[in-house]
ZAMARGU-4260 file (C-alpha; in steps of 0.2 Angstrom, whole numbers, plus 5000, padded with zeros to 4 digits):
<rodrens>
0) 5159/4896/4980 | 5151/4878/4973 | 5131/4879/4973 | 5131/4870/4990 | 5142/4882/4999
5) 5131/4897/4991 | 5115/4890/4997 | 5123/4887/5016 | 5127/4903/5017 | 5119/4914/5030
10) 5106/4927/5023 | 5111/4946/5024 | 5099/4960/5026 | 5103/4976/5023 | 5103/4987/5039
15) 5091/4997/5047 | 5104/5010/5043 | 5101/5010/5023 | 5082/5003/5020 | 5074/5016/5035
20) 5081/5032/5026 | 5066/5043/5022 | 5072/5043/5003 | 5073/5025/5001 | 5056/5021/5009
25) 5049/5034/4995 | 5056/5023/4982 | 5046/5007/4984 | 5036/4997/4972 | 5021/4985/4975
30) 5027/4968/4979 | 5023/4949/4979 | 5021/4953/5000 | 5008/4970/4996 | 4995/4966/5002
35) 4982/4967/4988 | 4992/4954/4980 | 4992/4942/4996 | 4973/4943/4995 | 4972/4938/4979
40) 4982/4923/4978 | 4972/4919/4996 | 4957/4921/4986 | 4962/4909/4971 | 4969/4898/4979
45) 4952/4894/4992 | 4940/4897/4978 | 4932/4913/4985 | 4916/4915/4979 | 4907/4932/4974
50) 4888/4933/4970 | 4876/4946/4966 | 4862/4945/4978 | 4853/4961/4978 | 4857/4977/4961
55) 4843/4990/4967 | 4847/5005/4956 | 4838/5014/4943 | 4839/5023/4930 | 4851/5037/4935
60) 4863/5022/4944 | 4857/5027/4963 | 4853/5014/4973 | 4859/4999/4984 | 4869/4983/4978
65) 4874/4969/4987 | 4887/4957/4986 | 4890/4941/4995 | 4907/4935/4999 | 4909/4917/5001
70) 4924/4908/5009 | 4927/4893/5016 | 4927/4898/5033 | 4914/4913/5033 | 4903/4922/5022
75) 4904/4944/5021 | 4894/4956/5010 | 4897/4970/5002 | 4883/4984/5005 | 4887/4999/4992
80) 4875/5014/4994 | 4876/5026/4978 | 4866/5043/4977 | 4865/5059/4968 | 4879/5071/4973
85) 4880/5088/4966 | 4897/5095/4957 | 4900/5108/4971 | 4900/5094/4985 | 4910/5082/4978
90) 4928/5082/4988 | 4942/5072/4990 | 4945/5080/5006 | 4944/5072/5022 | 4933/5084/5026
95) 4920/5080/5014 | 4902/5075/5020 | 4894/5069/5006 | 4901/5056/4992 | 4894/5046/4976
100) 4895/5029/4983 | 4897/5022/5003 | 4899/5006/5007 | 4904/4995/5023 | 4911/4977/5021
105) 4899/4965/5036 | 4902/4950/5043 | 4889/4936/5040 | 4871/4940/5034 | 4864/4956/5030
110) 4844/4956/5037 | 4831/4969/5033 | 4835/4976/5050 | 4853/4978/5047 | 4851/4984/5029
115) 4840/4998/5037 | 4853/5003/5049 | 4867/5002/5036 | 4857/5015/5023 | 4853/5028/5038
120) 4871/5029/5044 | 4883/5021/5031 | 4880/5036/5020 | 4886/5046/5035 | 4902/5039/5038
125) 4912/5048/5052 | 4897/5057/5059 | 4883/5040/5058 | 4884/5028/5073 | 4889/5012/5062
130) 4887/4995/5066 | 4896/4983/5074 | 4894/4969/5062 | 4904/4980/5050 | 4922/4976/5046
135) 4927/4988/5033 | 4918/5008/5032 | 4922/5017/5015 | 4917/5029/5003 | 4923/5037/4983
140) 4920/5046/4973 | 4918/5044/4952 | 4931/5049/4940 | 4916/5061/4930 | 4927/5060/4913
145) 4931/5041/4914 | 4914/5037/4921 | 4905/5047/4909 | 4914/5043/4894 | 4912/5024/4898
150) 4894/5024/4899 | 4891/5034/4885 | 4902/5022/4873 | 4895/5006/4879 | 4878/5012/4877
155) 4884/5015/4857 | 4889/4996/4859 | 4909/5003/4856 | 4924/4998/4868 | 4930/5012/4877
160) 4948/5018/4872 | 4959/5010/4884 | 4970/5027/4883 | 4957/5033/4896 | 4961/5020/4909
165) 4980/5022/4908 | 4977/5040/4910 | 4967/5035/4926 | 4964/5019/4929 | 4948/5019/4937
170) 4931/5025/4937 | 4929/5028/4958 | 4941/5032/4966 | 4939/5030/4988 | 4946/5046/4999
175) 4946/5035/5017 | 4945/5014/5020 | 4943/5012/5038 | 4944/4997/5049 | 4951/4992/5066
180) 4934/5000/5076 | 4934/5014/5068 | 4916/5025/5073 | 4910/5010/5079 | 4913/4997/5067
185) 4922/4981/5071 | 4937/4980/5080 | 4953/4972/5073 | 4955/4959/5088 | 4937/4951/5082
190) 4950/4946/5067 | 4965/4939/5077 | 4960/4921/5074 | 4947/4925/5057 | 4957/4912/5043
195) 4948/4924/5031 | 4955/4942/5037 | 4967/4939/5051 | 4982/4947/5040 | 4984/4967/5040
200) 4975/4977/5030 | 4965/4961/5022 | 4947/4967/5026 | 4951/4984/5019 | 4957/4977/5004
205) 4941/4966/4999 | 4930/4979/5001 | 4940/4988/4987 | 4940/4973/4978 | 4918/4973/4979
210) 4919/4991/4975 | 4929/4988/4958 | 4917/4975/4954 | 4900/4987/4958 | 4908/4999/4947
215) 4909/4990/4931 | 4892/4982/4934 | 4886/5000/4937 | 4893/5008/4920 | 4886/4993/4913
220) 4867/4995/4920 | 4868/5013/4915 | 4874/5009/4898 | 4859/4998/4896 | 4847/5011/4904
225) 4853/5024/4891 | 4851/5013/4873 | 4845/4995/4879 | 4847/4990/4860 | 4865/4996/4857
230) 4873/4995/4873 | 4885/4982/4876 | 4898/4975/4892 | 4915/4980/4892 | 4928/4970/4886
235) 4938/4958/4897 | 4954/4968/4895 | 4948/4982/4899 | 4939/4976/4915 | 4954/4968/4921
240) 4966/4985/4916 | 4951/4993/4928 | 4957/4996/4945 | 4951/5008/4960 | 4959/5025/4962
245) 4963/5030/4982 | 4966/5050/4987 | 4974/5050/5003 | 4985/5065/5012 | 4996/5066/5027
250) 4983/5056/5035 | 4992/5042/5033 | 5010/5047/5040 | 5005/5046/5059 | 5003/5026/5054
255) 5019/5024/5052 | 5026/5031/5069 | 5013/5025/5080 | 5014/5006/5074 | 5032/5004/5074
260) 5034/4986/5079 | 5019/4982/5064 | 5031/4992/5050 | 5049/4983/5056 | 5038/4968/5052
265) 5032/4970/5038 | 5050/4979/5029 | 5059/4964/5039 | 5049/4950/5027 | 5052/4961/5012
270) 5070/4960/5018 | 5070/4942/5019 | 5061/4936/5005 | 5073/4951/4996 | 5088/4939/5005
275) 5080/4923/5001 | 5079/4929/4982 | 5098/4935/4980 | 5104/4917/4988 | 5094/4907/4975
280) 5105/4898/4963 | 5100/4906/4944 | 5095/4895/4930 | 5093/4903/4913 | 5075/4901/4914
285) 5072/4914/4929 | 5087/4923/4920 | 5076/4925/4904 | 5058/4928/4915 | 5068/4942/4924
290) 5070/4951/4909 | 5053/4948/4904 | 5048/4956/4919 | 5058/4969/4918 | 5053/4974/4899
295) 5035/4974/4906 | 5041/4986/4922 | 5047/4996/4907 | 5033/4999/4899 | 5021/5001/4913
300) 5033/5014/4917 | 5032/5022/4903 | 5014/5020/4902 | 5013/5027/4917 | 5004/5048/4916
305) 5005/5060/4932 | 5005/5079/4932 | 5018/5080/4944 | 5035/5085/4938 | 5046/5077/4949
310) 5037/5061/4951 | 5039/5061/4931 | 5055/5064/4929 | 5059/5050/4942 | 5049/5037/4931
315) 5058/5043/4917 | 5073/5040/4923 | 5069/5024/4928 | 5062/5019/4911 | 5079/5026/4904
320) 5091/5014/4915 | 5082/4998/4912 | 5089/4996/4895 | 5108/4995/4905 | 5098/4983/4917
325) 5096/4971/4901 | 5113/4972/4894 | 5118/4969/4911 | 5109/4953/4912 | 5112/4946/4897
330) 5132/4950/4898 | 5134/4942/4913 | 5140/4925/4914 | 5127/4915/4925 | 5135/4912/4940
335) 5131/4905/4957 | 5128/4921/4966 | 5121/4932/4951 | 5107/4941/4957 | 5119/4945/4975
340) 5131/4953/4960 | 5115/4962/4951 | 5109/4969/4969 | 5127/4976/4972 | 5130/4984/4954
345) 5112/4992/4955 | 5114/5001/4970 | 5131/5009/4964 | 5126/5012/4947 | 5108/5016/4950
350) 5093/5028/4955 | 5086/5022/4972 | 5069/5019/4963 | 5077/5008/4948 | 5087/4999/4962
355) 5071/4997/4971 | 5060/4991/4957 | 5073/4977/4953 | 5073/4971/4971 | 5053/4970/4968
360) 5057/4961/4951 | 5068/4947/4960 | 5054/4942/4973 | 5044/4936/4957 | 5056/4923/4952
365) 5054/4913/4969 | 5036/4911/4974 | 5040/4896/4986 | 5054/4907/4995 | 5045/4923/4995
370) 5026/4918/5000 | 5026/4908/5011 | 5031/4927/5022 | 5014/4933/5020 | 5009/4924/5034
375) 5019/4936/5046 | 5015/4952/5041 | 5006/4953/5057 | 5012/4955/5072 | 5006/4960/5092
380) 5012/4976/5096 | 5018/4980/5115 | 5032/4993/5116 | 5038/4984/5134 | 5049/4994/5146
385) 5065/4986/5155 | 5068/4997/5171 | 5081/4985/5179 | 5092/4990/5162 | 5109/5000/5169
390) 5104/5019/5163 | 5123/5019/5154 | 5117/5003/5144 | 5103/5013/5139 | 5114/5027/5132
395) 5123/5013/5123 | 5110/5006/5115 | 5104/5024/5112 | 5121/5026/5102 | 5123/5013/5094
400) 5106/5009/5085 | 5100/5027/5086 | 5117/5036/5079 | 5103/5043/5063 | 5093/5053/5078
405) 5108/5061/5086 | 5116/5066/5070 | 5104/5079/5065 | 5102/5097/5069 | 5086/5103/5080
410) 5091/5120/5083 | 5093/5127/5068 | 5078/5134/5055 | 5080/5122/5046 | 5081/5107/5056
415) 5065/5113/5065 | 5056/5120/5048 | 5039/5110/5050 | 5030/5105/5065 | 5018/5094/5064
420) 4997/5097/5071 | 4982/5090/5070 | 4967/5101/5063 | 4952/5107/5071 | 4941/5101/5056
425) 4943/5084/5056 | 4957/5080/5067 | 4967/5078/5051 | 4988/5078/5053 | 4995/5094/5044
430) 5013/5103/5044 | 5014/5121/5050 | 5030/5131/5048 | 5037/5133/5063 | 5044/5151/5064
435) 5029/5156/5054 | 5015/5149/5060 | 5005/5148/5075 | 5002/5131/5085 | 5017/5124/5088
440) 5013/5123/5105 | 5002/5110/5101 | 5013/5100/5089 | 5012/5081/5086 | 5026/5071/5092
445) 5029/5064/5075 | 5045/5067/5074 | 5055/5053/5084 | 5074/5060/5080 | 5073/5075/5090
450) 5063/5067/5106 | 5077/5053/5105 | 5091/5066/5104 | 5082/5075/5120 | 5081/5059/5129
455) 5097/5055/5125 | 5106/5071/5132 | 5094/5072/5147 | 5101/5052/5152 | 5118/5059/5149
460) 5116/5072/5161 | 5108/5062/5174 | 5122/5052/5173 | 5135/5062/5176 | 5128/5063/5193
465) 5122/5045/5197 | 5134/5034/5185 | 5127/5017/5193 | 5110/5022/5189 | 5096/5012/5183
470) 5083/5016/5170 | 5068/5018/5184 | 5079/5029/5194 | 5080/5039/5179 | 5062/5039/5176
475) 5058/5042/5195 | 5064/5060/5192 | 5060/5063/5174 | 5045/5053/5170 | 5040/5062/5153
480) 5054/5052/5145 | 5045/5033/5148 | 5039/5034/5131 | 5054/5037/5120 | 5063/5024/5135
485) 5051/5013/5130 | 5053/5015/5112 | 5070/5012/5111 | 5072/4998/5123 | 5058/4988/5111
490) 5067/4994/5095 | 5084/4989/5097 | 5076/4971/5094 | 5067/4979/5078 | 5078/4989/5069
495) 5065/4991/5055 | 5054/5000/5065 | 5060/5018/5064 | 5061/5031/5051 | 5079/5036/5049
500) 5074/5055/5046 | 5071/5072/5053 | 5054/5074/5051 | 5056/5093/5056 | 5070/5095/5040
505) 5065/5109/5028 | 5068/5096/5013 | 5059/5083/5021 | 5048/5076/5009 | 5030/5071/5016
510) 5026/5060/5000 | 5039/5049/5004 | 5029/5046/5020 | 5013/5040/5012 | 5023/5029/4995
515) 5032/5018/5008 | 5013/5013/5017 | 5004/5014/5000 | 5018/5002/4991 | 5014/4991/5004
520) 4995/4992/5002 | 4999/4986/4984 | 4996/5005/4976 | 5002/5009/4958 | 5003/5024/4948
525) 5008/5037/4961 | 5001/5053/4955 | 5006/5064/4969 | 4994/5081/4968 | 5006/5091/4980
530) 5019/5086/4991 | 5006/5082/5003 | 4992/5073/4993 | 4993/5058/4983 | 4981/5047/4971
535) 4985/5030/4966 | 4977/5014/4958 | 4973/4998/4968 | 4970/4981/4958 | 4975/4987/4941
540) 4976/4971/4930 | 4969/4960/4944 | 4959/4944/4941 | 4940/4947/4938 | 4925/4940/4950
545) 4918/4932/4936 | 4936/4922/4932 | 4937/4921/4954 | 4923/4914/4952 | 4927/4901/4936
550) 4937/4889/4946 | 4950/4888/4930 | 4963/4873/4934 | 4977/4886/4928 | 4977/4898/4941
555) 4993/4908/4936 | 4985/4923/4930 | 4980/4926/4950 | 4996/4930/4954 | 5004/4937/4939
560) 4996/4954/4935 | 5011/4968/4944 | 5015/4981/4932 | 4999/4980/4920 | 4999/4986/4901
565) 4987/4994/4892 | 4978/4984/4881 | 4979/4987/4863 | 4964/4995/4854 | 4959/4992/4836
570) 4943/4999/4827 | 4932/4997/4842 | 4939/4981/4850 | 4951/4979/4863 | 4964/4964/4865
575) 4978/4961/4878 | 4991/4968/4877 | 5008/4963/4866 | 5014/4945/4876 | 5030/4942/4865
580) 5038/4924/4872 | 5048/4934/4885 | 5033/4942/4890 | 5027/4924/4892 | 5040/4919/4901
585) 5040/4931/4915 | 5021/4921/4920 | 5021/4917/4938 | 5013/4902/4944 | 5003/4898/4959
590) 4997/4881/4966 | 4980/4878/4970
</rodrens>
């Protein structure tokens, strides 16, 4: 096929069939579309603007800071609230009513009044009546070795070892981010035509971004506070290799069933930009800066630390298979349609992960193509019923897109292990063993497979009596099946937007739930705590406010900082890490 031929040919996705599997999903990496990543470049390339307008804490670090955010459409501050919390109180758990540090991202000024209502209900979170001004409610809580061991070393005027931040790489760490009207904060439509904030999740992710910078300034006033005449700032390395940690639970996995038109958008621009990537004809160029990449993927990898075993071993093995990625690459002749051939021979000679980790390498080489797809992450979600639809049409459909759902086994013990409830603490989603535990009588309907499969026999029933029937007859006398009917008839123009799992399974894997929302966030370093619990880092290796704030003329370095590396240490001084030529090479650039 001549260049011209390859570049008129039609994009292929892959189906719903092979990306929607449960194990797949588990596998993603951070991408150029995550969306810390999108706010980034947003913010580099509008000249976002971050200022220090009031640092109220004292001695011990408790107090108030604000941070003013400046666009060129709005202006936001950060209000941070950080108090005394003893040992025995501090939780990750959702459950938790008292954490070091609360904070709620506002829109537009913050007034004495307002400031006032903030302190008495901020640090409050679910149980304060919050304000309506605010776009973004959050709390963390510090990471006491990190945060200790960084103040006490600055105040000596030494570097901290950045060991410590690739064991974890953050000193807070938030345990909920809430937005869209949650306890009475701002609600999400107040965004729809905000040019600042209107994409998913972008609000959440600047208030993280406020909270990393508070902590470094924090560890540095406490530094100063303990040995004014020693104490120094940290380095620039090791502020950038500084991120902010998230603990999160199952919490997360109801997002992903009850937004199903939102997730089919978002996987169906990774799809496309992966598309857009594997049609590009290769030069030698991108062919070198994907080996770059891919040596720096390596040794973030391996870089990476986590208690959990499984999670280990799975980034081992990946670190392990990118040496046969490079031979690969530099044995195979460039040809038109190389990085079609490198998708096809990864997924028959590797791990899901490795395979997915090179698909997230191959968006990197074609900004144009790829970012220009961050714009529709969004999208309006209305699951719309067709009752007019011929009933057997629906059973076709139903069978034909939905073929994952009627393949599995419901009856058995293990097809119906879990169910899934919500608990009376803090309404917080948890699995219950079904033929074990009580409350299954009250079970969540997370689990889409099985209500599709009861669906789907109870239309095939009906229409053995009433062939000609239509979907409102149907519904006429079985109405508790208009929201699956609904579902389905939406979906079938979204194939991206379910699951293809058993959410009952006994092997279902939970964690796999909350990687695929998290990779999309932008999270690295999964650390899964159980199968249920996971803490990862957000903004590791991101640009800093103050170089935000620099307006350099070489903006590249806002949008090349996936997969950071440690920076190298040597007597007390820390320095970037190793950028051989290659490393170099794999720089992505952004235009102002």
């Amino acid at each position: 096929m001549s260049n011209r031929e390859w570049a008129l040919a039609p994009l292929n996705l892959r189906p719903a069939d092979e990306v929607m599997r449960l194990e797949r999903l588990g596998s993603l990496h951070a991408c150029r579309l995550s969306f810390v990543r999108t706010l980034m470049r947003q913010m580099g390339r509008q000249r976002w603007q971050v200022s220090r307008v009031r640092f109220d804490l004292d001695d011990n670090g408790y107090g108030t800071a604000i941070y003013r955010l400046q666009t060129p459409y709005g202006r936001y501050h950060g209000v941070m609230f950080a108090q005394a919390l003893d040992d025995e109180c501090r939780s990750d758990r959702v459950i938790a009513e008292a954490w070091d540090i609360t904070f709620g991202l506002v829109e537009g000024d913050v007034d004495d009044s307002l400031l006032a209502q903030m302190a008495a209900n901020v640090p409050l979170q679910e149980a304060g009546r919050q304000h309506s001004q605010v776009l973004v409610l959050s709390r963390a809580n510090k990471s006491l070795r990190n945060f200790a061991h960084f103040v006490e070393t600055l105040a000596n005027g030494k570097q901290p070892d950045p060991q410590w931040l690739t064991r974890v790489g953050y000193l807070y760490r938030t345990t909920a981010v809430y937005g869209n009207g949650k306890f009475g904060i701002a609600d999400f439509a107040r965004l729809y035509d905000n040019p600042d904030f209107r994409r998913p999740f972008s609000a959440q992710m600047a208030g993280v971004y406020l909270l990393r910078h508070f902590s470094i300034e924090q560890v540095e006033h406490l530094a100063r506070c303990q040995s004014p005449e020693t104490a120094c700032e940290l380095a620039t390395e090791l502020r950038r290799y500084l991120g902010i940690g998230n603990s999160t639970g199952l919490g997360m996995a109801p997002f992903l069933i009850n937004h199903p038109q939102l997730i089919a958008q978002w996987v169906t621009q990774r799809e496309t930009a992966l598309a857009l990537a594997q049609h590009q004809v290769p030069s030698e160029a991108e062919r070198a800066r994907l080996m770059a990449l891919t040596r720096r993927a390596q040794q973030h990898l391996a870089e990476t630390v986590t208690e959990d075993v499984e999670q280990s071993e799975r980034n081992a093995a990946t670190v392990a298979a990118l040496p046969d990625v490079l031979n690969w690459l530099e044995s195979v002749p460039l040809d038109d349609n190389l990085w079609a051939q490198l998708v096809a021979w990864s997924e028959r000679t590797l791990s899901l992960e490795a395979q997915e980790l090179i698909n997230t390498l191959l968006l990197e080489l074609y900004p144009e193509q790829v970012d220009p797809l961050e714009e529709q992450m969004g999208v309006n979600e209305n699951l719309d019923l067709e009752p007019d639809m011929p009933l057997m049409r629906l059973r076709q459909l139903i069978e034909t897109h939905y073929g994952w759902a009627l393949a599995h086994d419901y009856e058995s013990l293990d097809g119906a292990y879990w169910f899934w409830y919500r608990s009376a603490e803090k309404e917080e989603p948890r699995l219950g063993v079904r033929h074990e535990e009580p409350g299954a009588e009250k079970e969540m309907p997370i689990a889409i497979g099985p209500r599709i499969a009861h669906s789907h026999a109870a239309i095939c029933a009906f229409l053995e009596a009433s062939p000609r029937a239509k979907v409102v007859d149907f519904l006429l006398a079985k109405p508790r099946h208009k929201e699956i009917i609904r579902r389905v008839q939406t979906l079938v123009k979204a194939p991206y937007g379910d699951i293809h799992a058993n959410l009952w399974q006994r092997d279902m894997k939970p964690m796999h739930l909350l990687r695929a929302k998290l990779a999309f966030f932008g999270a690295s370093r999964f650390d899964p705590k159980s199968d249920r619990w996971v803490r990862i880092t957000l903004f590791q290796g991101a640009p800093l406010v103050e170089e935000l704030n620099a307006e350099p003329k070489d903006l590249s370095h806002f949008d090349d900082w996936s997969f950071p590396l440690q920076p190298q240490y040597t007597q007390g001084s820390v320095q970037p890490a190793e950028r051989s030529p290659q490393h170099e090479a794999a720089r992505g650039e952004m235009s102002p």
